[in-house]
PAZAPA-4460 file (N, C-alpha, C; in steps of 0.05 Angstrom, whole numbers, plus 32768, in hexadecimal, padded with zeros to 4 digits):
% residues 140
    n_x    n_y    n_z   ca_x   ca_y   ca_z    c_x    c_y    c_z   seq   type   mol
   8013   816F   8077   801A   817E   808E   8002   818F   8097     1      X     A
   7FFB   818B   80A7   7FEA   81A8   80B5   7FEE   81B5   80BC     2      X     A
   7FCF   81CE   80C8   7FD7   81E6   80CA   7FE5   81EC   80E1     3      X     A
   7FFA   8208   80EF   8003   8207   80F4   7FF1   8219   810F     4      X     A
   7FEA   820D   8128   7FDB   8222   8133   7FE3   8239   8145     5      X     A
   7FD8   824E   8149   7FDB   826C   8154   7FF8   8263   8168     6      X     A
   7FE6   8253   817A   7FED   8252   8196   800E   8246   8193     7      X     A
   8017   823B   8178   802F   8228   817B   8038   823C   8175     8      X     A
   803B   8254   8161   8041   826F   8154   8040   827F   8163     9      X     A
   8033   8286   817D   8037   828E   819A   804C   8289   81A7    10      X     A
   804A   826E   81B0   8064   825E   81B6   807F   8260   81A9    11      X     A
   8082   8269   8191   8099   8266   8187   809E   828C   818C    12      X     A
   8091   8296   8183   8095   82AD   818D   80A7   82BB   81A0    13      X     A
   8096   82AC   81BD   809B   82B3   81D6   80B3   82A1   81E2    14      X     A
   80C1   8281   81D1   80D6   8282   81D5   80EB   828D   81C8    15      X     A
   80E5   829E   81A7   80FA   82B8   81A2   80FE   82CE   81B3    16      X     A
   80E7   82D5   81C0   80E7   82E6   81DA   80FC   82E3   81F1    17      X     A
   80F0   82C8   81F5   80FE   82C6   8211   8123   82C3   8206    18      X     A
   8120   82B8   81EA   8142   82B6   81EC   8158   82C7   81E7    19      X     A
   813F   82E7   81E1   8147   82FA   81DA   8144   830F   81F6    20      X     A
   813D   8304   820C   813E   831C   821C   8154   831A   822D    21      X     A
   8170   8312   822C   817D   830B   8233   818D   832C   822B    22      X     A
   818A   8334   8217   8198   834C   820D   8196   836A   8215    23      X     A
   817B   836F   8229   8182   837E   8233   818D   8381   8250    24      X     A
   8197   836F   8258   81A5   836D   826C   81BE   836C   8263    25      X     A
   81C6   835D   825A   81EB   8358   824F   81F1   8374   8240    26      X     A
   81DF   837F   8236   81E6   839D   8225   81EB   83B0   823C    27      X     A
   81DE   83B4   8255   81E1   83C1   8266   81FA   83BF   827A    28      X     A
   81FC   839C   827A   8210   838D   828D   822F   839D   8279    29      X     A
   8230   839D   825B   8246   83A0   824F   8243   83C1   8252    30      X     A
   8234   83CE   825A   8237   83EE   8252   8243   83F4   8272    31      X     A
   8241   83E7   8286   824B   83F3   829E   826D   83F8   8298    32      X     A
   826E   840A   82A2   8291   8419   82AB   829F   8403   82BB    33      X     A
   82BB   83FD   82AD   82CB   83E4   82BA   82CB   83F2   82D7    34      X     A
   82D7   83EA   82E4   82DF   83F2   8308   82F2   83E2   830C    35      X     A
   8305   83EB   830E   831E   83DD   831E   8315   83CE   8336    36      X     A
   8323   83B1   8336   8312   83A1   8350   82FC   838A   834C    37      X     A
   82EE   83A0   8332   82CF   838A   8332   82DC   8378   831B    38      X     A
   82C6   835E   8326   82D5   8348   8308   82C4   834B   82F2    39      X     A
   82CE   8349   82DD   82BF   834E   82C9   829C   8345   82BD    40      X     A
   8292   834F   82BB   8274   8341   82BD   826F   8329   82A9    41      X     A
   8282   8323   8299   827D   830D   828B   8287   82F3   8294    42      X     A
   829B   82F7   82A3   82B1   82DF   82AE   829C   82DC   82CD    43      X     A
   8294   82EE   82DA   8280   82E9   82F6   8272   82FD   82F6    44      X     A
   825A   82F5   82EE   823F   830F   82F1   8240   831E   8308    45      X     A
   8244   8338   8308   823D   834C   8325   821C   833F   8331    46      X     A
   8225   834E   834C   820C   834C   8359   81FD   835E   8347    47      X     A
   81E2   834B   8344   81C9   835E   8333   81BD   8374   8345    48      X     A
   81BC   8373   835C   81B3   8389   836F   81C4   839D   8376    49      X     A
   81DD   839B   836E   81ED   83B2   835E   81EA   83BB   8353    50      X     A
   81E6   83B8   833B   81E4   83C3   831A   81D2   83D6   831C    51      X     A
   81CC   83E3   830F   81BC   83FB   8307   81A4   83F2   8300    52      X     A
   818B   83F8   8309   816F   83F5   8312   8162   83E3   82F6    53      X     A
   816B   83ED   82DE   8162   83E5   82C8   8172   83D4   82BF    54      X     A
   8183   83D1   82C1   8195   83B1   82C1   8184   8395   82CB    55      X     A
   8184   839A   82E6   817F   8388   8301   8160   8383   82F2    56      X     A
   8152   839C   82E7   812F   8394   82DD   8135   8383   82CE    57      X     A
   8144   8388   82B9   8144   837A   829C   8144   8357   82A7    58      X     A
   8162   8356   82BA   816A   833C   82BD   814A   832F   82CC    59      X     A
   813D   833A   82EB   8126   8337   82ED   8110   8333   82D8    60      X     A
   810D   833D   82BE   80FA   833F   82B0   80FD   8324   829D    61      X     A
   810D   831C   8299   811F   8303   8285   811E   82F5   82A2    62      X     A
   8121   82EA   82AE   810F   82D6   82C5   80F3   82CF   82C8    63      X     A
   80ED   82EE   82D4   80D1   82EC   82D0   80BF   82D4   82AE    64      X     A
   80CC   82E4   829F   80C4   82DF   8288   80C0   82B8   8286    65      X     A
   80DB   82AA   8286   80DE   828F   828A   80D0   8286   829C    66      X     A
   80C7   828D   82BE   80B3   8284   82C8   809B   8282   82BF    67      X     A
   8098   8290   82B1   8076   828D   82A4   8076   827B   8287    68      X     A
   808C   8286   827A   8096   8278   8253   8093   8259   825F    69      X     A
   809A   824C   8279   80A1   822D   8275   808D   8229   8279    70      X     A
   8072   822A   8298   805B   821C   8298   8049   8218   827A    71      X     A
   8046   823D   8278   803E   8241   825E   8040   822E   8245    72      X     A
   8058   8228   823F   8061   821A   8228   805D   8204   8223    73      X     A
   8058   81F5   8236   8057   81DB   824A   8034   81D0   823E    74      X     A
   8024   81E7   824C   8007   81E2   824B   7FFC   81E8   8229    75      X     A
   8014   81F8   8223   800B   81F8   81FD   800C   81E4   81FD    76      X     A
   801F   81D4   81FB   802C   81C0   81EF   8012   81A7   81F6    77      X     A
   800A   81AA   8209   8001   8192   8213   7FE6   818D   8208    78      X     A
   7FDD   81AB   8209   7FC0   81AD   81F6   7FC3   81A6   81D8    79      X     A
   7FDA   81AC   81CF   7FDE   81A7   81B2   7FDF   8181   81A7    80      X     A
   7FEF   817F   81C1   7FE4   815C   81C8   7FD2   8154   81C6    81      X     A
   7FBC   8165   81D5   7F9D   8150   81D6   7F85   815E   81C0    82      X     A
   7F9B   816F   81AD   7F89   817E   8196   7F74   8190   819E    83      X     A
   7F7C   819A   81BA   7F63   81AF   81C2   7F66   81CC   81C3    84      X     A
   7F7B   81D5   81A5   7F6B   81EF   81A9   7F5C   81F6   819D    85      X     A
   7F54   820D   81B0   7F36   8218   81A7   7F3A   8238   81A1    86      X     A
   7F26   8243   81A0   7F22   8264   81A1   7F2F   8268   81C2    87      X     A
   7F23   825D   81D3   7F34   8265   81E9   7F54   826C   81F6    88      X     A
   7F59   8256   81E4   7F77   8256   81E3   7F86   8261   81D7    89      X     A
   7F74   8268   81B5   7F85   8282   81A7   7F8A   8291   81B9    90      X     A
   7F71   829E   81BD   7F71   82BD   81CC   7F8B   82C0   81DA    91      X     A
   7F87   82A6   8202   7F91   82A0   8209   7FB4   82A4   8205    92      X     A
   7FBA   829A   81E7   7FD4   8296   81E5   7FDD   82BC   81DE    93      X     A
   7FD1   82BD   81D4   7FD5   82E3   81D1   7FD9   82F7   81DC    94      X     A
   7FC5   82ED   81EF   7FBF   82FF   8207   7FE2   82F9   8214    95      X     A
   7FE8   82DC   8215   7FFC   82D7   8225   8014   82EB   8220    96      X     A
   8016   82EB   8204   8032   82F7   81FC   803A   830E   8201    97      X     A
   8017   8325   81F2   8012   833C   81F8   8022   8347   821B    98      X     A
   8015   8335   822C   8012   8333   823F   8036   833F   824F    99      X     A
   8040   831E   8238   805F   831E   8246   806F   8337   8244   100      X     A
   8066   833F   8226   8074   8351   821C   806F   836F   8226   101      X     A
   805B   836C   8237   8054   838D   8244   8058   8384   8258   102      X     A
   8062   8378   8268   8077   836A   827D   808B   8370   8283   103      X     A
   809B   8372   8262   80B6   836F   8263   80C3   838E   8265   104      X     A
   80AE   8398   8250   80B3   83B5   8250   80AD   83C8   8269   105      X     A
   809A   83B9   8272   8092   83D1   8284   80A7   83C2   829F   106      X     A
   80AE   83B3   82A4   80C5   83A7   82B8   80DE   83B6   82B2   107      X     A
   80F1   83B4   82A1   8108   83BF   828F   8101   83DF   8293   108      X     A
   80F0   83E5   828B   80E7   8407   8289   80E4   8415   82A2   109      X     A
   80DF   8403   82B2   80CC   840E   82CE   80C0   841C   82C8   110      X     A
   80A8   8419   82BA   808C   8427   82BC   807C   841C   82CE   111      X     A
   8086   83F5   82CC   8065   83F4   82D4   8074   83E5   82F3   112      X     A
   8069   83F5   8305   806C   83F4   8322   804C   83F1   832E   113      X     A
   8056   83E6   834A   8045   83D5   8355   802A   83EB   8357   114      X     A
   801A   83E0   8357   8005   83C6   834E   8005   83B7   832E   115      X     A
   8015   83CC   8325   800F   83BF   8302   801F   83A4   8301   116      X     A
   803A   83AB   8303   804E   8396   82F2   8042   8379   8304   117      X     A
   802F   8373   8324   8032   835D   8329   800F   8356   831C   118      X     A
   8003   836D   8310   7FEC   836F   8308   7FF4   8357   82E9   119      X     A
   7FF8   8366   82DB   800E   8354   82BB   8017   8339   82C3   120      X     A
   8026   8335   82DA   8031   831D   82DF   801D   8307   82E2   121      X     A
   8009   8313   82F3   7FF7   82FD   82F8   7FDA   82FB   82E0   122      X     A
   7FDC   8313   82D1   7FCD   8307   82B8   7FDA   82F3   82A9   123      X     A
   7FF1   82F0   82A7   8002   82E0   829B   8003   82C7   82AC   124      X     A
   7FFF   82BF   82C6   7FF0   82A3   82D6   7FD8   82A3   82C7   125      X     A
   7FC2   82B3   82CA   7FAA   82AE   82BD   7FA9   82A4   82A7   126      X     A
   7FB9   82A7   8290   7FB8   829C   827A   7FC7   8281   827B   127      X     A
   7FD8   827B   8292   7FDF   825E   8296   7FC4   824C   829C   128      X     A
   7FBD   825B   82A9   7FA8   8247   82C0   7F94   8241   829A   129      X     A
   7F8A   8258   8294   7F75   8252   8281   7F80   8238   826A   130      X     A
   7F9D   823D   8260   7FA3   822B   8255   7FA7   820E   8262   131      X     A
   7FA9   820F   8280   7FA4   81F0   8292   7F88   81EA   8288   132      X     A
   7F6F   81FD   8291   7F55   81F6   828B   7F56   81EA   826F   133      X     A
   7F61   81F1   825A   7F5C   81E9   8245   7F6E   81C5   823F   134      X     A
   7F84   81CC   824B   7F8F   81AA   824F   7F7B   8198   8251   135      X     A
   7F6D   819E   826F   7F60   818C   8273   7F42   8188   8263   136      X     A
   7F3D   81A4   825E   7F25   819F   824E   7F27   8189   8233   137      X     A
   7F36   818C   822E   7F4B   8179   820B   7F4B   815E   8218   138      X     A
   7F5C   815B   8229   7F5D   8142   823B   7F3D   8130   8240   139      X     A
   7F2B   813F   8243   7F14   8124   824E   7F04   8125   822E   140      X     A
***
C-alpha cells in the first residue's frame, strides 16, 4: 500500500468539515422559542431570512462551504489520477482548508464583513483554479 498524500488527508478533512457544519445551524434552528402558528422547524424549515442573523450565516456559511468542497474535491481527485502532486498542491491543499475554515468562522461570527468574507471566498476559487493548473499540468 502506499503513502497516503497531504492533499487526500485535506480532502478527508474538509469532507468531516463540511458534514459537520450542518450543526451550527440546527443548534440555533432547535434553540429558537416555539410560537404558536409557526410549524415546527424540523417538519418545514422557517424562512432563513427570518431567523436570527447568525442562524441564516451559519446556514449561508454550510453552502458556501459545499460550493467550493465539490469543484475542489473533484480537481484533488483528478490530480491524484494523473499522479501529479507536487509541492504546489500540498501548499495549495492547506491553504484551501485554512482558508474554508476562516470562512466559516468569520461568516457564523460576523466578523468578517465585506470586503473580507468575499476576500476568503475568492481565495478559496484561487486555490481551485491552482489545483485546475495542476490537473492539467499532470495530464500532458
Amino acid at each position: 500500500m502506499g503513502s497516503f498524500p497531504t492533499e487526500l488527508g485535506v480532502l478527508t478533512c474538509l469532507g468531516i468539515f463540511a458534514a459537520t457544519m450542518w450543526l451550527p445551524y440546527i443548534i440555533g434552528v432547535a434553540r429558537l422559542p416555539e410560537t404558536e402558528g409557526v410549524p415546527d422547524g424540523f417538519i418545514r424549515p422557517a424562512n432563513p431570512h427570518l431567523l436570527p442573523e447568525w442562524i441564516h450565516r451559519a446556514h449561508r456559511a454550510h453552502l458556501n462551504l459545499l460550493e467550493q468542497l465539490v469543484p475542489f474535491a473533484i480537481l484533488v481527485l483528478l490530480v491524484d489520477r494523473f499522479d501529479g502532486f507536487t509541492a504546489l498542491t500540498y501548499w495549495t491543499a492547506i491553504a484551501f482548508f485554512w482558508i474554508r475554515v476562516a470562512h466559516a468562522i468569520g461568516y457564523i461570527s460576523g466578523w468578517a464583513r465585506m470586503p473580507l468574507r468575499p476576500i476568503i471566498f475568492s481565495a478559496g476559487w484561487i486555490c481551485c483554479l491552482i489545483m485546475a493548473y495542476a490537473v492539467f499540468a499532470a495530464a500532458h
